[in-house]
Structure formats: C-alpha cells, structure tokens
MIDOSE-1310 file (N, C-alpha, C; in nm, 2 decimals, decimal comma, always signed):
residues 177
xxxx	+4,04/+4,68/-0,32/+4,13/+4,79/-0,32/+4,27/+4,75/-0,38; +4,31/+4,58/-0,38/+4,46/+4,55/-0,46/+4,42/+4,62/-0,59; +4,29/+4,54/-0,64/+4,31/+4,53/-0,75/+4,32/+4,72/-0,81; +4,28/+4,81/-0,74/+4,28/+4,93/-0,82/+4,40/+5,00/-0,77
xxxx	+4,50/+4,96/-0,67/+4,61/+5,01/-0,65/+4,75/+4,94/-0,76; +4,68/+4,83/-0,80/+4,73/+4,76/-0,92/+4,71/+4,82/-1,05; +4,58/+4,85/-1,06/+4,55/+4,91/-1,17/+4,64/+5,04/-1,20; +4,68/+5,12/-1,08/+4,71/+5,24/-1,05/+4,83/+5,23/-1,05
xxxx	+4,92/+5,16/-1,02/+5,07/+5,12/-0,99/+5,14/+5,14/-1,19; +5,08/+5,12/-1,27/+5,15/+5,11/-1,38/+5,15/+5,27/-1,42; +5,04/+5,35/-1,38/+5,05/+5,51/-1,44/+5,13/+5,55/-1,35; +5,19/+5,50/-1,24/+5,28/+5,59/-1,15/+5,41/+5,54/-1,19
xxxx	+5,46/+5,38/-1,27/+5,56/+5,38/-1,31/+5,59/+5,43/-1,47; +5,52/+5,54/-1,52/+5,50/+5,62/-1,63/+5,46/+5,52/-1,75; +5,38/+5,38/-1,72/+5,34/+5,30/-1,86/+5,18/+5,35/-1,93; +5,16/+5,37/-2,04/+5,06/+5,40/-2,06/+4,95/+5,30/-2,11
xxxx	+4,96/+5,22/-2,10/+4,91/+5,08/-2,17/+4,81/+5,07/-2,07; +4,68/+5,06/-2,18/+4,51/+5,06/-2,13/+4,49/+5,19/-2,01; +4,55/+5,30/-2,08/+4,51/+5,38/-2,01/+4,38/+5,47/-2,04; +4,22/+5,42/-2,13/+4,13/+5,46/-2,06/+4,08/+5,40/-1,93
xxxx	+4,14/+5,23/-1,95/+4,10/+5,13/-1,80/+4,17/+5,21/-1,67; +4,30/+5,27/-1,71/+4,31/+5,27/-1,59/+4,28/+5,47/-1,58; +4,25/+5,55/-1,64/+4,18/+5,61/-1,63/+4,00/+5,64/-1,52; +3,96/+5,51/-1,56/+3,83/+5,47/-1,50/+3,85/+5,43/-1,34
xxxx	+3,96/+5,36/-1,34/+4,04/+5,26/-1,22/+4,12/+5,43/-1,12; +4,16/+5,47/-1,17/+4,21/+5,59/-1,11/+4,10/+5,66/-1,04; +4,00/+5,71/-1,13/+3,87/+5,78/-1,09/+3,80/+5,73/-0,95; +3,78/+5,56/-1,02/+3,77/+5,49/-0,85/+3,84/+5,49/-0,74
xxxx	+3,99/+5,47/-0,77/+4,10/+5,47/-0,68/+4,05/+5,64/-0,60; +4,05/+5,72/-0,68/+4,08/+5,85/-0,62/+3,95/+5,87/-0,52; +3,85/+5,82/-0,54/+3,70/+5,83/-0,45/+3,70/+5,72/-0,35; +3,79/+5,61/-0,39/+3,83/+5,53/-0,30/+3,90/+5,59/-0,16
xxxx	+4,02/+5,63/-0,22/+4,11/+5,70/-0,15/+4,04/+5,82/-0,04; +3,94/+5,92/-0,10/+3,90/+6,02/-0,06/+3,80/+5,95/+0,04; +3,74/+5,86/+0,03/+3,65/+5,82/+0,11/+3,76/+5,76/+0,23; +3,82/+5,67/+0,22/+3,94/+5,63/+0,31/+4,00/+5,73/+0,37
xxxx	+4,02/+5,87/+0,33/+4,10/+6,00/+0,40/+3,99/+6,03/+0,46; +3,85/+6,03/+0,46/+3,75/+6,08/+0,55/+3,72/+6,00/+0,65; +3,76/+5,82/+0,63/+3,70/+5,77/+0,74/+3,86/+5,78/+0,88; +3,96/+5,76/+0,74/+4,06/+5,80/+0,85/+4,07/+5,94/+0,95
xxxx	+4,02/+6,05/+0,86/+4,02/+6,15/+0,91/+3,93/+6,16/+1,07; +3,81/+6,11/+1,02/+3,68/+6,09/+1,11/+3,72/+6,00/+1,23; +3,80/+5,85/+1,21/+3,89/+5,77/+1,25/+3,97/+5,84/+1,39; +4,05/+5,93/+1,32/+4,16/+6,04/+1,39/+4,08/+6,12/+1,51
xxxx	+3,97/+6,18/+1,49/+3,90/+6,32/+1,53/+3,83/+6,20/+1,66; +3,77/+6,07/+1,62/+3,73/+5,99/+1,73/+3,84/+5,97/+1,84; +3,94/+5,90/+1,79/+4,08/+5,86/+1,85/+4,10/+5,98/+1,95; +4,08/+6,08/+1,89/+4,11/+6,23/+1,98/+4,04/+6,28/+2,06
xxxx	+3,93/+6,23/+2,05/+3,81/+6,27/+2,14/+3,79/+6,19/+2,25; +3,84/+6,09/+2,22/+3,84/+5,96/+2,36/+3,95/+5,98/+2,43; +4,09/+6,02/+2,36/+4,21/+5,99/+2,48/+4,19/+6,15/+2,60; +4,14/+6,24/+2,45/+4,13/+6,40/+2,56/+4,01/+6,36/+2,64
xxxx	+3,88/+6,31/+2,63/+3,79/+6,24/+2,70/+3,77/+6,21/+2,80; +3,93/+6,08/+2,83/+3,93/+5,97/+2,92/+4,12/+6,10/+3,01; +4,14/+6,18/+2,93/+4,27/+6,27/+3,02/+4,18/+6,35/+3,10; +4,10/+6,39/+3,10/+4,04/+6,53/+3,16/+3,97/+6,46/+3,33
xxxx	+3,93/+6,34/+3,26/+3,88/+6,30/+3,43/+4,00/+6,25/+3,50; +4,14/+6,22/+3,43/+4,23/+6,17/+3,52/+4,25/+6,30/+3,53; +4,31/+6,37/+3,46/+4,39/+6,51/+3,53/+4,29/+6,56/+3,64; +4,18/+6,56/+3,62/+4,05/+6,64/+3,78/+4,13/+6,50/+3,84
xxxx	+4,06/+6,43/+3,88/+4,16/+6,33/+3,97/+4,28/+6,38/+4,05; +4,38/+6,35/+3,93/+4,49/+6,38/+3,98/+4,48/+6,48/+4,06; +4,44/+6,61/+4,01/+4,44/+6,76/+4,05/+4,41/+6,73/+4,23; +4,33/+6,65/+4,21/+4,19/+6,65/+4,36/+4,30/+6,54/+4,42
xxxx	+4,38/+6,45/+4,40/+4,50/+6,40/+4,49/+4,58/+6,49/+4,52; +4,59/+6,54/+4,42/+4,73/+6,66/+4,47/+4,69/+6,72/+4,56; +4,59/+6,80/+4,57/+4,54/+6,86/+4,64/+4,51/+6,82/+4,77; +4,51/+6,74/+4,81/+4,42/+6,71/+4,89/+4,63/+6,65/+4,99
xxxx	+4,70/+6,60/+4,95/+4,80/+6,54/+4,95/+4,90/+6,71/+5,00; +4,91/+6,76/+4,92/+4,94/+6,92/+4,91/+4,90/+6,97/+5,07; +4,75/+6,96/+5,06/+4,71/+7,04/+5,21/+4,75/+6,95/+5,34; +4,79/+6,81/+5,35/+4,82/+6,74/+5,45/+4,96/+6,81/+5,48
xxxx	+5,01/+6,77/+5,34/+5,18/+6,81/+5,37/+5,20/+7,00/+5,45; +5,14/+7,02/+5,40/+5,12/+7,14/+5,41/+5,12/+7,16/+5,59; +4,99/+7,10/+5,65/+4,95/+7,10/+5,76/+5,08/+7,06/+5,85; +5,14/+6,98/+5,79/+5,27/+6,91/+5,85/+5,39/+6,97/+5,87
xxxx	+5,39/+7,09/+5,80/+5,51/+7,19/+5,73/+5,49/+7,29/+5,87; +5,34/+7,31/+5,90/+5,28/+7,42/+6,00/+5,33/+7,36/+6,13; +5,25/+7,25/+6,16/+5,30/+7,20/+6,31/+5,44/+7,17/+6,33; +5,56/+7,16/+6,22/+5,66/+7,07/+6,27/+5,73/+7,24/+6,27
xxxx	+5,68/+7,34/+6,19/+5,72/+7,50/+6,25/+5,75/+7,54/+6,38; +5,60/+7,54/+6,43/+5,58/+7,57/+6,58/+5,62/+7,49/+6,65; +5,64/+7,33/+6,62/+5,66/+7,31/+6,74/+5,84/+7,32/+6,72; +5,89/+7,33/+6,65/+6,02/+7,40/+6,64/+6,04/+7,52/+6,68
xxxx	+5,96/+7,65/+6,70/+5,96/+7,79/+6,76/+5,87/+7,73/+6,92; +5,87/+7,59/+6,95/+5,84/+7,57/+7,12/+5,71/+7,58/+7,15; +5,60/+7,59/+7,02/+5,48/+7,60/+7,04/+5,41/+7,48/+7,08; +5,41/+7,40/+7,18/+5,33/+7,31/+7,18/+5,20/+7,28/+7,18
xxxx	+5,16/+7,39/+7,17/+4,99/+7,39/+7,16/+4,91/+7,31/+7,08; +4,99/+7,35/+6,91/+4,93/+7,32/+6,81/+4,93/+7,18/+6,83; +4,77/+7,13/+6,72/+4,71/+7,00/+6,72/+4,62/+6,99/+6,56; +4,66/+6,87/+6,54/+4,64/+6,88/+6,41/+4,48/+6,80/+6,38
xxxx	+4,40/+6,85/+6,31/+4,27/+6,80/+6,26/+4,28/+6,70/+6,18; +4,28/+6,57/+6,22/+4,32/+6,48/+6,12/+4,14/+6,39/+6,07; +4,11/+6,37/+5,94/+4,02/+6,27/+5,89/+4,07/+6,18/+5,79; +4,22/+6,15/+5,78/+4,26/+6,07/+5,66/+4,28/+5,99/+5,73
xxxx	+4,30/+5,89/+5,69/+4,29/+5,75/+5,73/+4,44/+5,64/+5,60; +4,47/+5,74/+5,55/+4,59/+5,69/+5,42/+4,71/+5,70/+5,54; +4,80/+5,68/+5,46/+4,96/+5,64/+5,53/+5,00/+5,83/+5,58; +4,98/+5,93/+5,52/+4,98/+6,08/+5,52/+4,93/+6,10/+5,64
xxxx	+4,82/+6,04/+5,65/+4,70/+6,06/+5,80/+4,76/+6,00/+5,87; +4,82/+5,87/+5,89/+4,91/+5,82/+5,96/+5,02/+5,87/+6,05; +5,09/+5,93/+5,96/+5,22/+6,03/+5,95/+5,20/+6,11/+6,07; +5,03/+6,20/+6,01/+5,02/+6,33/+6,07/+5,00/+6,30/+6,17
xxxx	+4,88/+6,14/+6,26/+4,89/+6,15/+6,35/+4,94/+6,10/+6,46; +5,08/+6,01/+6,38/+5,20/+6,02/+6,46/+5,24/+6,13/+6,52; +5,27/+6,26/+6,44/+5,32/+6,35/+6,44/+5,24/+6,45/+6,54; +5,13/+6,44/+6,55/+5,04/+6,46/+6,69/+5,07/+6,41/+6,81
xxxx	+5,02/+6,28/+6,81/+5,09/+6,25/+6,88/+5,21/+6,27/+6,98; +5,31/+6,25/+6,88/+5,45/+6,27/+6,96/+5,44/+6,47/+7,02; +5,41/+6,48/+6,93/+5,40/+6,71/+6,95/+5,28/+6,68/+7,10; +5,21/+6,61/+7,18/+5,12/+6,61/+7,28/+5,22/+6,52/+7,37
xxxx	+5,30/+6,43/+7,32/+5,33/+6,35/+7,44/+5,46/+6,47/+7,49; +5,51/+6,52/+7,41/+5,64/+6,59/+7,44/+5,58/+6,72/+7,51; +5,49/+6,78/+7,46/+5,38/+6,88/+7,53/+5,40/+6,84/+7,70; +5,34/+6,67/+7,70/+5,31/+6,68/+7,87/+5,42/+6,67/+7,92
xxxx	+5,54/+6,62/+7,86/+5,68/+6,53/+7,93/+5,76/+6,71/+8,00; +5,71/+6,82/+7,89/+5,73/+6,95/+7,97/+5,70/+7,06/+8,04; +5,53/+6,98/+8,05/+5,47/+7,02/+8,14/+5,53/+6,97/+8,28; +5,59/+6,86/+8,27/+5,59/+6,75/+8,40/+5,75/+6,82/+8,43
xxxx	+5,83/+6,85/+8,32/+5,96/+6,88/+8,38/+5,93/+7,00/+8,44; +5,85/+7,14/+8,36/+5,83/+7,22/+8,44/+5,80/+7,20/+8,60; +5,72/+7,13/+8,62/+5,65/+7,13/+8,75/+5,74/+7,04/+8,83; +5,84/+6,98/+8,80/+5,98/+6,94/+8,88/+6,04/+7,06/+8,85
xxxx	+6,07/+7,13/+8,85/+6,18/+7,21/+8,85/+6,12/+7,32/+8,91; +5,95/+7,31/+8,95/+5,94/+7,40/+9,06/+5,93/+7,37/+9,16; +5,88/+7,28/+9,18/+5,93/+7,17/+9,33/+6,09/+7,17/+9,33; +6,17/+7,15/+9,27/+6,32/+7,14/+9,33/+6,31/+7,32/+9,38
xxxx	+6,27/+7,37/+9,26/+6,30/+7,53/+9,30/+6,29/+7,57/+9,45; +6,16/+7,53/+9,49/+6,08/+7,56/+9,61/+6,12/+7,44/+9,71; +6,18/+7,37/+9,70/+6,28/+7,27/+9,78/+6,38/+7,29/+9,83; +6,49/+7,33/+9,71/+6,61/+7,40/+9,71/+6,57/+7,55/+9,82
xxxx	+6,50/+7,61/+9,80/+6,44/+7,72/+9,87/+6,44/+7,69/+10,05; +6,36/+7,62/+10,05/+6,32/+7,59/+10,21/+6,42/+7,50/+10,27; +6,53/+7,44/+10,19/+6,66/+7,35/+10,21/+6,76/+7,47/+10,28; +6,77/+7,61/+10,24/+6,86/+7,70/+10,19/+6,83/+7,77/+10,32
xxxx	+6,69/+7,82/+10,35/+6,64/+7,84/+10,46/+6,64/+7,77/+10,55; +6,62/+7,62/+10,58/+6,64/+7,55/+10,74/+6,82/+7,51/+10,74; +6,89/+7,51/+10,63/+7,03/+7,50/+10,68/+7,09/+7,63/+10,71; +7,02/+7,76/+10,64/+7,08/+7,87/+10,72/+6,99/+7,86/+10,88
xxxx	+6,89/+7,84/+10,97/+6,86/+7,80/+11,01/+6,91/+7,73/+11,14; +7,00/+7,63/+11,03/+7,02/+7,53/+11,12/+7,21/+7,56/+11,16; +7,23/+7,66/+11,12/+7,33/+7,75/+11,10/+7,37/+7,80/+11,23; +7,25/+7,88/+11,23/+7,24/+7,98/+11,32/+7,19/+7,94/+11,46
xxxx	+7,15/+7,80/+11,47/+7,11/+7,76/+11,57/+7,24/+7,65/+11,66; +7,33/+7,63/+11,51/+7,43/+7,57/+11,55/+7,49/+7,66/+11,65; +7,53/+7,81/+11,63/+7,65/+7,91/+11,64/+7,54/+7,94/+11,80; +7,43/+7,92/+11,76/+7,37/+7,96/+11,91/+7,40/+7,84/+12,03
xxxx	+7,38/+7,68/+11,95/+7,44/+7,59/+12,07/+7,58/+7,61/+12,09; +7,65/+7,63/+11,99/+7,78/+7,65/+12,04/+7,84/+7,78/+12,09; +7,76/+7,86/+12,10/+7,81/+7,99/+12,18/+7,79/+7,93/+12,32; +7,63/+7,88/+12,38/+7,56/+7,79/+12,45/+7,65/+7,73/+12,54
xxxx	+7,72/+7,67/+12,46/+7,84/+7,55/+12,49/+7,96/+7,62/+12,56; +7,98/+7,72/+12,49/+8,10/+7,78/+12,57/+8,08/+7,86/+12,67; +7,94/+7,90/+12,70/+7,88/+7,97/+12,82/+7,87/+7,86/+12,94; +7,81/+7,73/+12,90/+7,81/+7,64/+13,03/+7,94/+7,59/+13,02
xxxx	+8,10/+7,58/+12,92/+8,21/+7,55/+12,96/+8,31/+7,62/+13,06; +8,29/+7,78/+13,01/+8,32/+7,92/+13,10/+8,27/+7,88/+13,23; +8,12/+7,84/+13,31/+8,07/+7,85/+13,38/+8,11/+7,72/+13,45; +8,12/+7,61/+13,40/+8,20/+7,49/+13,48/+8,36/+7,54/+13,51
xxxx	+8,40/+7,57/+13,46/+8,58/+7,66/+13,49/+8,54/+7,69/+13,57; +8,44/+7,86/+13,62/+8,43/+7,92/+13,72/+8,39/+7,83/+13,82; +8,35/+7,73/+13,81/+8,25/+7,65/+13,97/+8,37/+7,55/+13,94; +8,47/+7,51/+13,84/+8,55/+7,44/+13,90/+8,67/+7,52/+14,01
xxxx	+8,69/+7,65/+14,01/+8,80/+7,72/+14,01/+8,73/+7,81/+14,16; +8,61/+7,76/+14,15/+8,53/+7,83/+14,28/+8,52/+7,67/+14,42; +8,50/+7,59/+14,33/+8,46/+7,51/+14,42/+8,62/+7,42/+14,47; +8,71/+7,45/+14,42/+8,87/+7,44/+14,45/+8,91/+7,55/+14,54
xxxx	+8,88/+7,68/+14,58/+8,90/+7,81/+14,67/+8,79/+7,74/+14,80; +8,68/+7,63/+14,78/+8,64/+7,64/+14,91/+8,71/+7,52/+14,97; +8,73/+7,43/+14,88/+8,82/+7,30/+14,95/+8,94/+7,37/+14,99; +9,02/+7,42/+14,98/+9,15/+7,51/+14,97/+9,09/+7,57/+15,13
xxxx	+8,98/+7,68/+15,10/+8,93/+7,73/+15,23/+8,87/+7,64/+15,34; +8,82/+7,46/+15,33/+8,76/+7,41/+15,47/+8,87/+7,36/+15,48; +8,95/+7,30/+15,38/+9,08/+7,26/+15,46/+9,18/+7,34/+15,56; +9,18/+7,43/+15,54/+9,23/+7,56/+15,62/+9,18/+7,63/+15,72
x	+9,09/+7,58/+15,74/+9,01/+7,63/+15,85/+9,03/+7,51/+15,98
C-alpha cells in the first residue's frame, strides 16, 4: 500500500510525470482504498454490535439492581413513616442478606424492641394508675378513720373530765360526811 500511495502522492501534488503508471496505480489505489472503506466500514458495524451487545446486558443488570435496591429503600421510606405516625405494628419482610438487608433489619429490629419498651411503659402507667387509685382511696380512708379516732379521743377526754370532776364531788362529799 506505500508503494501506491507513493505512486499516488505525485498526482495530488499536480506532477504529471508517468502518468499512464500512475494512472494504473490510482485505479489500484482507488480499489484498494474501497476495499479498505468496506473492511473499515464492516470493522465499524462489528465494533458497534459488540459494545451495544455487551451494554444491553449491563443496563438489564443495572435495571434489576436498581430495582431491586429502589424496592428495599422504598420498604424503608414505609416503615420509618408509620413508625413516625406511632404505628408500631409494621414489620418488615426481609430476604436480603446485602448491607440494605442489614439496614432494614436493624431497622426492625429497633421498630420491635421500641414496640415492647411501650408496651411495658403502658402497663406501668397502669399499675401506677390503679396504685395511685387505691393509695387515694386508703389515705382518704385513713382520713376518715383518723377524724373518727380523734373525735374518739375527745369523747374518752370529755368523759375522763366528767369522772374526774365527778369523782372530786364524792371525795369533797366522804370527806364531809
């Protein structure tokens, strides 16, 4: 191929010298050349058929990570909702096993342990309730039983006065007799 782009190099710098040779030399060049634009062409059309080829199974790939990545996060977006509107119910279906699945079933986790820690406060705060209650009741109770001994108290204090104030009128009276 030098030699006929050599051949070829003198008609493009306008010399005419042995131009039936390079006449002949051109004809080759130019079937040269055309053959060369076909393999390059054919070259190209392969080149293009492999990279789009070897993209289509990464993009499905990719597509099927995203997705799959997409619906975790997703699931995550849902529970960390509810249990912000107080829902502790929700529980999350986990089968990943990646650092995401991790995440999520941290994130269970903690949404179940905090679930019981207010179950447990509920049920103290009905025992205080019902504590506080029967507290409220035996000190009124114990109220009223006070106001009863000490009424009590001033009925046997009255009543010692009288048998003190009685039993002074009969000393008063044997001594006088």
């Amino acid at each position: 191929m030098r030699a006929v782009i050599y051949q070829f190099e003198p008609m493009i710098n306008g010399t005419k010298e042995n131009s039936g040779l390079t006449l002949i030399a051109d004809a080759q060049a130019i079937a040269k050349i055309k053959d060369t634009k076909k393999a390059a062409v054919q070259i190209n059309s392969i080149a293009q058929a492999i990279v789009f080829g070897a993209a289509i199974p990464v993009f499905l790939f990719s597509m099927v990570i995203n997705k799959s990545i997409i619906g975790l996060l997703n699931k995550v977006v849902e529970s960390t909702d509810k249990l912000a509107n107080k829902d502790l119910t929700e529980r999350l279906e986990l089968e990943e096993a990646a650092e995401i699945g991790k995440m999520l079933t941290s994130l269970d986790e903690a949404n179940k342990s905090l679930s019981e820690q207010i179950v447990k406060i509920r049920e103290n705060g009905h025992v205080l309730t019902v504590s506080a209650s029967l507290w409220t009741r035996k000190r009124c109770s114990f109220s009223q039983d006070m106001e009863s001994l000490s009424s009590d108290a001033n009925m046997v204090a009255e009543a010692s006065q009288k048998m003190s104030e009685n039993m002074k009128k009969v000393t008063v009276s044997m001594k006088a007799s």
